[in-house]
N, C-alpha and C positions, 0 to 999 in steps of 0.2 A: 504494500500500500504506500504510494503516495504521501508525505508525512504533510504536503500542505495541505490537505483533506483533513489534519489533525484538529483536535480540540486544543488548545493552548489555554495554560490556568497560569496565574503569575499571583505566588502566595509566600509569603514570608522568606523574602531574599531569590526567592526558586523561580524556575520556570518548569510546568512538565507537558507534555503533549501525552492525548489520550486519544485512543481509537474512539471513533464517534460511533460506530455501533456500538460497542459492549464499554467502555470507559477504561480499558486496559490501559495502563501505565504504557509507553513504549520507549520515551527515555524523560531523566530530571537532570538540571543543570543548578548546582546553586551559584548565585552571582555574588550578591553583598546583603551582610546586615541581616534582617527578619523581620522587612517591613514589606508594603505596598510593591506590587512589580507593574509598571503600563505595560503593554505589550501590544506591538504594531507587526502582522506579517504581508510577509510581500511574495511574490511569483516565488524568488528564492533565496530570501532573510528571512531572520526574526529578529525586529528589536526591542530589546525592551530596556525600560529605565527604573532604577531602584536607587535611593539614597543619595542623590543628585549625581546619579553617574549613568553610561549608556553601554549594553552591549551589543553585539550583534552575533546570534547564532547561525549555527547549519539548521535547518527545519527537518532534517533526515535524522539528524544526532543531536543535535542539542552542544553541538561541541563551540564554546565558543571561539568564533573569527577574530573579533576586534576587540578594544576593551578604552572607552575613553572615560578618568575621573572628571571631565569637565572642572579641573583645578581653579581655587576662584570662586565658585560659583555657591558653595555652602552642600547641605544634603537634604535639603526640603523636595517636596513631590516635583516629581519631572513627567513632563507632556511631551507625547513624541508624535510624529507623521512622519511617512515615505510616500514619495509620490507614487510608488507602482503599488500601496497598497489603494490610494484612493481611485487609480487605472484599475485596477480588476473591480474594485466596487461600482466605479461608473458604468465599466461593461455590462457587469451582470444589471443595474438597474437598466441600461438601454435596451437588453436580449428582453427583458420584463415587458418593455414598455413595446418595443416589436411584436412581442406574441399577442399580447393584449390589444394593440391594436389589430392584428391579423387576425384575430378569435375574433372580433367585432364585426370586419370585415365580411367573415366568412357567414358572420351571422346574418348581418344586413342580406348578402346576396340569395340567399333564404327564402327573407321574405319577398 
């Protein structure tokens, strides 16, 4: 399976990714601390931010890639985006808004 198909949970310093059928563990990462984790995935990242710092995983392993403490900045909550997470979101809402119009279509020609 696919790991970007995964559940992602971001819980005290951790990240885990869970099979969406059955909620199977598949892999945990812990990052920092045993607070809050944001967590942003994309086509083929995962990032997430904990205690004002940012990482970036593999979405297959959980290994992490990058690791930036955002030095400076203190350890209060961090907000994250990727743009290719808000591209696959936009997609899937256009594929929505296509079928939905096409279902209408198909309905009108009907009547």
């Amino acid at each position: 399976m696919g790991n970007s198909q995964a559940v992602l949970v971001g819980i005290r310093g951790r990240v885990l990714a869970l099979e969406p059928g059955t909620g199977t563990e598949l892999w945990r990462t812990r990052l920092k601390g045993g607070d809050f984790v944001n967590i942003v995935l994309t086509e083929d990242r995962v990032y997430a931010a904990t205690q004002g710092e940012v990482f970036c995983l593999d979405p297959a392993t959980g290994t992490i890639l990058w690791h930036n403490p955002l030095k400076g900045l203190g350890t209060g909550l961090t907000s994250i985006a990727a743009a290719g997470a808000f591209s696959q979101n936009a997609v899937l809402m256009r594929r929505r808004i296509e079928e939905e119009e096409a279902a209408g279509a198909a309905g009108a020609a009907v009547l």
